[in-house]
Every structure is written in C-alpha cells, then in structure tokens.
C-alpha positions as CSV (number, residue, x, y, z in Angstrom):
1,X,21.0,-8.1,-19.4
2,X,20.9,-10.3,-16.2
3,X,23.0,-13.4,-15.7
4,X,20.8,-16.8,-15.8
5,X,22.1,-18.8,-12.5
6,X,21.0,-22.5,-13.0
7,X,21.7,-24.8,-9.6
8,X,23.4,-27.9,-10.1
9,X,19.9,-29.7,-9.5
10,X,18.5,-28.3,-12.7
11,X,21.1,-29.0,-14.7
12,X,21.0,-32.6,-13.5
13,X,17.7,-32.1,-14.1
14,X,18.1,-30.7,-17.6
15,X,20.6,-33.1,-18.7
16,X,18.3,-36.4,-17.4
17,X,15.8,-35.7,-19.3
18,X,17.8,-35.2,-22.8
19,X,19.7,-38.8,-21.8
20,X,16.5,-40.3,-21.1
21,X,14.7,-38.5,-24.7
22,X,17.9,-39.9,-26.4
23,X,17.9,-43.5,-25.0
24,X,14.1,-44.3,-25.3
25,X,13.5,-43.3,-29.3
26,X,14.7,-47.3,-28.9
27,X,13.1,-49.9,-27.8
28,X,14.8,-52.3,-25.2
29,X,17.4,-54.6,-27.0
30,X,19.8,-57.1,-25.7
31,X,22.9,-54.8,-26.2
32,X,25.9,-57.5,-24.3
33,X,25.7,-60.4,-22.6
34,X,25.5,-58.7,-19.5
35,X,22.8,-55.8,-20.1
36,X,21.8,-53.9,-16.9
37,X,18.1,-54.6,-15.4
38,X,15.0,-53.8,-16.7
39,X,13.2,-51.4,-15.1
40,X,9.4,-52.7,-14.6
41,X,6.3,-50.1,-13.2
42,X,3.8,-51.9,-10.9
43,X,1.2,-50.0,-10.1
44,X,-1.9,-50.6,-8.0
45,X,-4.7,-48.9,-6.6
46,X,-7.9,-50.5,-4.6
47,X,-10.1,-48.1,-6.3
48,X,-10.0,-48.5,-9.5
49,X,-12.8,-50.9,-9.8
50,X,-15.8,-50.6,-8.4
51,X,-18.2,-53.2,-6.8
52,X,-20.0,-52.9,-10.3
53,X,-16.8,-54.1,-11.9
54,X,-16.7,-50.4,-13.8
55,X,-13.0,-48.8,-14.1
56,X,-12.8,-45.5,-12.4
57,X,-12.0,-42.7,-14.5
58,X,-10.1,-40.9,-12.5
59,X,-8.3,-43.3,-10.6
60,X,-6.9,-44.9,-13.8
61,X,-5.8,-41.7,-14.8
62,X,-3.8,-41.4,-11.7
63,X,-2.3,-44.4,-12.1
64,X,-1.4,-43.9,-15.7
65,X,0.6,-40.7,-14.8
66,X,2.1,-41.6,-11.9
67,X,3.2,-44.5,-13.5
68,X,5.1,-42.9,-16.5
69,X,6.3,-40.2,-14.3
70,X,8.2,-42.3,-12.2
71,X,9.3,-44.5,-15.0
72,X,10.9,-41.7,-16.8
73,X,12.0,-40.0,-13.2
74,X,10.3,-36.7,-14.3
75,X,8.3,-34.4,-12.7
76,X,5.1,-34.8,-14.1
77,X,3.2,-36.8,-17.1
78,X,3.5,-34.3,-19.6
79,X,7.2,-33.8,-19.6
80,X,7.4,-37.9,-19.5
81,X,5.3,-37.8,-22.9
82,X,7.3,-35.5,-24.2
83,X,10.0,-37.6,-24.3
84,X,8.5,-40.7,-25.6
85,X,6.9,-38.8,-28.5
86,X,8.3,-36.1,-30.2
87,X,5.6,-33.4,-32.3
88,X,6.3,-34.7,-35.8
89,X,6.0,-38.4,-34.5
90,X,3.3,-40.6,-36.0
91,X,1.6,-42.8,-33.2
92,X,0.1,-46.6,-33.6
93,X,-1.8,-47.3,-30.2
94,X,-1.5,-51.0,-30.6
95,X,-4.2,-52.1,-28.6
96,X,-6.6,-55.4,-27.9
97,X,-10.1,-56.3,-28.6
98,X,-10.6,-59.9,-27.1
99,X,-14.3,-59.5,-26.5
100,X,-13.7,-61.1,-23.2
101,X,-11.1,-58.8,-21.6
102,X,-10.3,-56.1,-24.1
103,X,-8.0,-53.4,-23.7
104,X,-10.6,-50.6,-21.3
105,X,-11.3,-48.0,-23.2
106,X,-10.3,-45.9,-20.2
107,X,-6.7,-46.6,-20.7
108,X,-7.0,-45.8,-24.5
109,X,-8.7,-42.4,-24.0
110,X,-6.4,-41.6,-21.4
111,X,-2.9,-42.3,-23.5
112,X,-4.3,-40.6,-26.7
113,X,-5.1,-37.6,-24.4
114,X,-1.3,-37.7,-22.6
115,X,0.4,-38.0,-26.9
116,X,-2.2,-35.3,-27.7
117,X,-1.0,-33.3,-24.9
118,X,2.9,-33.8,-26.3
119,X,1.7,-31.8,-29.6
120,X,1.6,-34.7,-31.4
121,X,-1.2,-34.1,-34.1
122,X,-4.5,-35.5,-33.2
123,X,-4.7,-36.9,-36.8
124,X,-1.5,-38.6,-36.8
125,X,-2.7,-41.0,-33.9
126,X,-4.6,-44.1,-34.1
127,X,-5.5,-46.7,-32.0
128,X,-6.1,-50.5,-33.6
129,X,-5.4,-54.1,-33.2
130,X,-6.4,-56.9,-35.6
131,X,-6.5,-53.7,-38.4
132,X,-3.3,-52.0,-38.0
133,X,-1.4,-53.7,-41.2
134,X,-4.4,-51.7,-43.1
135,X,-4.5,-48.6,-41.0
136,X,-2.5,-46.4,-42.8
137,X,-1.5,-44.5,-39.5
138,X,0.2,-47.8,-38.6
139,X,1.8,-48.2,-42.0
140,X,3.7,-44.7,-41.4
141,X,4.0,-45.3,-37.8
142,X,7.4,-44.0,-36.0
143,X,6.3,-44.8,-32.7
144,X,4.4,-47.1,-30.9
145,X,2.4,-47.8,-27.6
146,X,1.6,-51.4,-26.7
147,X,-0.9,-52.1,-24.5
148,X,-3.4,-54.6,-23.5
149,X,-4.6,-57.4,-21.2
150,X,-2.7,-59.9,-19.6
151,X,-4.4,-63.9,-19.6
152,X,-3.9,-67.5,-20.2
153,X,-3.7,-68.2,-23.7
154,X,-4.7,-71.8,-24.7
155,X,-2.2,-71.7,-27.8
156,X,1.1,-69.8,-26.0
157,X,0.6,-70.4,-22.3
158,X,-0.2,-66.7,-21.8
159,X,-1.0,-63.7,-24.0
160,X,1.0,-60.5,-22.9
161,X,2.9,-57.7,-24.3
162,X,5.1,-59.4,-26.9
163,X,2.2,-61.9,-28.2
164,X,0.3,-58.9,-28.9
165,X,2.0,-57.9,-32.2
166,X,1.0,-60.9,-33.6
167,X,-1.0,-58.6,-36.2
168,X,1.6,-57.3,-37.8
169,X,2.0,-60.1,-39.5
170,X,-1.0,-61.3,-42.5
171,X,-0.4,-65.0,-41.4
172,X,-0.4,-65.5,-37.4
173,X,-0.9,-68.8,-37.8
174,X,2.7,-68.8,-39.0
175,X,3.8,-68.4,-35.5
176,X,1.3,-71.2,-33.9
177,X,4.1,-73.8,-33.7
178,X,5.9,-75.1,-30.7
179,X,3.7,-73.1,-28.0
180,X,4.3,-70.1,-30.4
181,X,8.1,-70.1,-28.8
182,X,9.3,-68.0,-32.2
183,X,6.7,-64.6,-31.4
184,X,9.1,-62.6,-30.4
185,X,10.4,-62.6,-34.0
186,X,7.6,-60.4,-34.5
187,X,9.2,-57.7,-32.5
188,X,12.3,-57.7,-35.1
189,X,9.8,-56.8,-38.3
190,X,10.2,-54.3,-40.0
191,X,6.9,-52.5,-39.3
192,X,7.5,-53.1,-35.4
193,X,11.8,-53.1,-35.1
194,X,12.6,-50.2,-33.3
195,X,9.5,-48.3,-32.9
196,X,8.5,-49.5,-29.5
197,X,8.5,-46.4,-26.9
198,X,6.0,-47.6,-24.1
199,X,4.3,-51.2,-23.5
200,X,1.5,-51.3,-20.5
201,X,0.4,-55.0,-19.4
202,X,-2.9,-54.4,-17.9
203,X,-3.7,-56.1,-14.8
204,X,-6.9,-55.2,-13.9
205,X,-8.8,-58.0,-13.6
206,X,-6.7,-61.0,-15.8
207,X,-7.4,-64.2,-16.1
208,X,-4.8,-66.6,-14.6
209,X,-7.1,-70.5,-16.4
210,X,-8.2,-71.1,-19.2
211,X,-9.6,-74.3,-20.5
212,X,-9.1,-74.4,-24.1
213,X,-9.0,-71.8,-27.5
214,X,-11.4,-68.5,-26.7
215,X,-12.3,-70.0,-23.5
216,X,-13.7,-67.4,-20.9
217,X,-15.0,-67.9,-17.6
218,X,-14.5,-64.8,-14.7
219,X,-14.0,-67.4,-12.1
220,X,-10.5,-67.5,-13.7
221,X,-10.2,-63.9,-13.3
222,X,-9.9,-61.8,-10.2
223,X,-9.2,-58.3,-9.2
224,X,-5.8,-57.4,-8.8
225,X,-6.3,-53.3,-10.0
226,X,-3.0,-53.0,-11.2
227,X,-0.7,-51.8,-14.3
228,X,3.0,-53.0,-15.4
229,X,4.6,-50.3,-17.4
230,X,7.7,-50.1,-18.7
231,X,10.1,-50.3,-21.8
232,X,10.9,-54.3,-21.8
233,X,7.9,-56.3,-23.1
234,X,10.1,-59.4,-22.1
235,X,10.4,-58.2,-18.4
236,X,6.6,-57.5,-18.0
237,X,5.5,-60.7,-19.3
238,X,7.6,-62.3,-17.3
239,X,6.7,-60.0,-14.1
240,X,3.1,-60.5,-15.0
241,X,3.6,-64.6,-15.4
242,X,4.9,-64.7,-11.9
243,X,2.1,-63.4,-10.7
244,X,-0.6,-65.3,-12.9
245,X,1.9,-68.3,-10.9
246,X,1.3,-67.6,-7.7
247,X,-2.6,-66.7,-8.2
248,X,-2.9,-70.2,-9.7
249,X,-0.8,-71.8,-6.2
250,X,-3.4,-70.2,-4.4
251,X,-6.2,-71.2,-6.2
252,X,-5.7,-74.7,-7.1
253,X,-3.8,-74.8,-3.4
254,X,-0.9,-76.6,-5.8
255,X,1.8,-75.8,-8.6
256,X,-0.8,-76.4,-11.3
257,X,2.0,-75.7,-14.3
258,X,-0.1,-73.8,-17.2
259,X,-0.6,-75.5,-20.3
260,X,1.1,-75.1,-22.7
261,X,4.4,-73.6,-21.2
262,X,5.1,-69.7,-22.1
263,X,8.3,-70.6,-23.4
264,X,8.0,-67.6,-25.8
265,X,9.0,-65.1,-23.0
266,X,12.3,-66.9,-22.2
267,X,12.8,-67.4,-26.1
268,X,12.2,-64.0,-26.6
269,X,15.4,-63.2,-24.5
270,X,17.9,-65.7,-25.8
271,X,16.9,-66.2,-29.2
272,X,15.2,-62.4,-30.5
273,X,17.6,-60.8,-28.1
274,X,14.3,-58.1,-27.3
275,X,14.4,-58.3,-23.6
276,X,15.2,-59.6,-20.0
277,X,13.1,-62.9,-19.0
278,X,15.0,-63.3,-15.9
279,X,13.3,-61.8,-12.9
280,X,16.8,-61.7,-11.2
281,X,17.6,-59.0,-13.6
282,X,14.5,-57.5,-13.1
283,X,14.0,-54.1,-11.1
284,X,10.5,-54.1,-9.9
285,X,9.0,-50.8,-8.7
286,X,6.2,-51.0,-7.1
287,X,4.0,-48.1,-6.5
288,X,0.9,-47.7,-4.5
289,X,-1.4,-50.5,-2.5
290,X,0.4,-53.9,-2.4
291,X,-1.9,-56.3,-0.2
292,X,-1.5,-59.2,-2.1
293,X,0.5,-58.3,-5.0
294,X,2.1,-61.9,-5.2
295,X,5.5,-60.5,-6.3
C-alpha cells in the first residue's frame, strides 16, 4: 500500500475549509467589543439586465457562484454550499414578494439548485416569505438563506436584509414604532436565532425614493446589476444604504436625508448585538464591473 503525500497547500486547503464549515453553522454575532470586520460580497456585472429589463440567466448564475466562492475562499460553488448546508439540514429560503420589486425568481431557482446540489433533500427546502410561520418547512428549519431586494421603505427608511424577517413574527406591526429601530430583535427569535447561514441584498435595479407606504415609481429605481453577499445582515444594509446615499446625492444634486432615518441598522449593532453597522469595520470585496458603484 502506497504512502498518501499531501502538500502543505492542501492541507491548508483541507483544514480552511473545516474552520470555515465550523464557524458559519452561526450566524454573525457581536462576540467582544472589538469583533474583527465583516466581510461583505459586491458583485456586479453589466449584463445581467437586458435593454428589456429581463435578468439574464446565465449571467446571474455567474454571479451567484462567483460570489459564494469567493466569500467562502473555496474553489468552486459546490464545495462553498457544502459548507453552509450540511445533507440532513432543513432549508427556509426566506424570500420577498413586494409586487413591485420582488425577489427574481432567477436568484431563487438558482440557490435551490446550488442546496440541491449539497445533497440536501429537494423536499426539505422551501422557499416563502409572508407564509413561512405556516410553512412547516420553516417551522423545522435548521438553516436559513435570506434574500431579497433592497429599497426605500416609507415606514423604516429602507427595507433590507434584517427588515425582511419581519414575518416571523404574527404581529409586524409590533415592530412599527420609532422608524421600526427595535427589527433587529427579530433576528434574536427563536425561529430565526442562530439559523442564518447566507443573506444576499439584491441590487439589481433598487429603488433609492419613495414617497409614502407601497409607493412605486421606476424613476426611483435604476440599474446598478449588482449582489451584496455575505454573513452580516447588519454590514449589507449598511453597504447597501451608502449606496442608496450617494444615488440620491446624485439625483436630487443634494444630501436629500431619507425619511424616516434607517436607524434600525445602527440599532441593530448596539442594541441586538447581530452585526457591524460601521462601514469602517467593514471589508468590502468588490468583484467584477465597478463604473459607478458609489462605494
């Protein structure tokens, strides 16, 4: 029987991988006062919209992978998947349906495909949003996958990746008061603490005005073809507000302050302790074409 010679790459390699499937069946915390920097995905890519305003298949695809990939520093997509999800895992897709800019169904095919692909079983995954606290895939749920839309909200400034558990709880309203500042208490329920393995704010086309509750209006929108991916829903709200920023500088040709404030994201940090608000602690990565990425 030959002698198995492994470099001192691979087992770098090897030993990565098991830190990193170790360290992410957690979601980011606030661990000291001084926790290291968030690590924030921002991918773009020209092509993936079309002059019809379709999303291109392929190229969101690409982006997807390449984006996980890098996060996780692996090879390729599937070995990033199979850290995040493990075989026996159960899998709520948490998802958006805002009639106006709902999660693309491209991006939800695509991630079911990549858990699939992990050897998760196809019928322990589901993807749902104003649904999930009677989907009972959710209700049994060991990991999660937040994804959706990023815009102005009328209510809490902007709607991102931590206001978009705000179905886990039967009353939303609960969380309505003071600019919703308090929704990052939803990440510290019990249905949602610890579960969180991936959150994706899509920036495809998001919509930096809005002019009261529901309102829509795609001169407020433009395209920016872009994904932020990582672990901290904190640090890509707040990547993804400094952008929505600077697009509103441009557009109103002055600091037009939104209203309301998001004072959720920075509450989310000091008071829920579920992420990193500050962007000086924030490690962007940015991956792909960047004319005009405002960050």
């Amino acid at each position: 029987m030959s002698d198995t010679i492994i470099t001192r790459r691979e087992f770098l390699q090897k030993t990565t991988a098991a830190a990193l499937a170790a360290t992410v069946t957690l979601p980011f915390e606030m661990k000291s006062e001084n926790p290291i920097k968030s690590k924030v995905l921002l991918i773009r890519h020209q092509d993936v919209i079309d002059k019809r305003g379709q999303i291109n298949e392929i190229v969101i695809r690409q982006m997807l992978d390449e984006s996980v990939t890098k996060l996780l520093d692996v090879k390729n997509p599937t070995e990033a998947w199979k850290i995040l999800v493990k075989p026996t895992d159960i899998v709520g897709i948490k998802s958006n349906v805002w009639r106006y800019l709902p999660t693309p169904e491209e991006i939800e095919i695509n991630i079911r495909r990549q858990i699939i692909n992990a050897s998760v079983k196809e019928q322990n995954i589901a993807i749902d949003d104003r649904g999930v606290l009677d989907n009972p895939i959710f209700q049994k749920a060991t990991v999660l996958i937040n994804m959706r839309p990023f815009r102005t909200h009328n209510w809490s400034g902007v709607g991102g990746c931590i206001k978009n558990y705000v179905m886990f709880t039967p009353k939303p309203s609960d969380y309505h008061s003071d600019s919703c500042a308090d929704l990052g208490a939803l990440w510290n329920l019990p249905i949602v603490k610890g579960k969180t393995r991936l959150n994706i704010l899509v920036m495809l086309t998001p919509q930096f005005h809005c002019l009261g509750p529901h309102h829509f209006d795609k001169e407020y929108t433009w395209a920016y073809n872009g994904l932020l991916v990582g672990h901290d829903p904190v640090a890509l709200d707040s990547v993804g507000l400094k952008i929505i920023e600077m697009k509103r500088r441009l557009y109103f040709k002055e600091d037009l302050p939104l209203r309301p404030s998001a004072k959720h994201i920075v509450v989310a940090e000091k008071k829920h302790k579920i992420g990193i608000s500050d962007l000086n602690k924030i490690e962007i990565i940015k991956l792909g074409w960047m004319k005009d990425a405002l960050i």
